[in-house]
C-alpha positions, 0 to 999 in steps of 0.5 A: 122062719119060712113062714115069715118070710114068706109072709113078708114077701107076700106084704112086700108084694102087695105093697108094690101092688098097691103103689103100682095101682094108684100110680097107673090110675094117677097117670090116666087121670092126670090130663084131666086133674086141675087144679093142682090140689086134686093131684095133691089128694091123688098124692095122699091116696097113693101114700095111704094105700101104699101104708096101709098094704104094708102095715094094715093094723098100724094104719087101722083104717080103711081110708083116710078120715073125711073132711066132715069127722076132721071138721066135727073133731076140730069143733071140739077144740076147747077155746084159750091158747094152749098147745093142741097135739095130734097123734096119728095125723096119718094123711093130714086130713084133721090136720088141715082141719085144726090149722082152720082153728088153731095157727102153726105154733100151736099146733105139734104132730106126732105121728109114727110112720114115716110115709105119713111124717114125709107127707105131711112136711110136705103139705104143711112145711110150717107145721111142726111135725115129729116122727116119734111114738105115742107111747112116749109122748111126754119125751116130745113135749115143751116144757112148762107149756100147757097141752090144751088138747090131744088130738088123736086118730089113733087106731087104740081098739086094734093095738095090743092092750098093753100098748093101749094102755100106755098110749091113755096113760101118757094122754092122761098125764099130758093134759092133767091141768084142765086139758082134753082129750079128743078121740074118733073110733069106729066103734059106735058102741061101747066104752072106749079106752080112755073111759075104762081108764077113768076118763069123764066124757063130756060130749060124743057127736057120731059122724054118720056121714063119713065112711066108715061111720064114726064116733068123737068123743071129748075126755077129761081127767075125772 
């Protein structure tokens, strides 16, 4: 019991440590930043950073995804009028990304955490966003509206197997009548969880400039 709760106040601690940093180079920076939008990705920083110190495995990255994996993602978005989901949309980066190719009503945003869910109803007050669990994906979606695309930024290596496991099986049968599955990783090689659960992949890009490099690939149900 000592342990952890010497092990939370050391999270705790370096959450605040975290936030105070970002907050004091916001506010050297300030005088300089215009237009607005640059204060606005100081904003997502601080909120990401702060995230990231409390629960690292959850946000199971180092910093937020860049603007060339969001695009490469969002490139992979198969043509027609179905529903497009986003799991783990964290600071909104592939999100601004699919909003340049699918309009709002399409769109639906599935993430855990709170910070990231404050945020990006902040960013894009049109934009349905939901706090729920992945896990649990079927309880969120409309009914008899096709999913055309699952979107997802999960970090699924890094989550526990059984969790893994539940996360593919509910982006299986969520896109089981001719949807997709779109999946960034880290890992450059080697078999995702959506492929060892049976999934066909139809075309891989590696995002080399982003950092860190990183890998999308796009699934089907085989």
């Amino acid at each position: 019991m000592k342990l952890f709760l010497s092990t939370q106040a050391a999270r705790e601690r370096l959450a605040a440590s975290a936030r105070s940093v970002a907050r004091q180079t916001l506010d050297v920076m300030l005088p300089r930043l215009r237009p607005a939008p640059l204060l606005d990705r100081f904003g997502r920083v601080e909120a990401f950073v702060g995230q990231w110190a409390r629960e690292p495995r959850s946000v199971g990255a180092v910093c937020p995804s860049g603007a060339h994996l969001a695009r490469r993602m969002a490139a992979m978005l198969p043509p027609g009028d179905g529903l497009v989901v986003e799991l783990g949309a964290g600071t909104g980066a592939v999100t601004g990304a699919l909003l340049a190719c699918v309009p709002p009503e399409r769109l639906l945003v599935l993430e855990r955490l709170p910070a990231f869910c404050h945020l990006l109803r902040s960013r894009f007050p049109d934009l349905n966003v939901i706090r729920g669990d992945a896990a649990r994906l079927a309880d969120y979606l409309p009914a008899n509206r096709p999913v055309a695309a699952i979107v997802s930024s999960l970090p699924l290596l890094s989550l526990p197997a059984p969790l893994q496991t539940a996360i593919v099986q509910q982006m299986r049968a969520a896109t089981a009548h001719e949807g997709c599955i779109i999946q960034f990783t880290y890992a450059l090689w080697g078999r995702t969880p959506q492929s060892r659960a049976g999934c066909r992949c139809e075309k891989r890009d590696l995002v080399l400039c982003n950092l860190p490099p990183a890998k999308v690939e796009r699934f089907r149900n085989a």
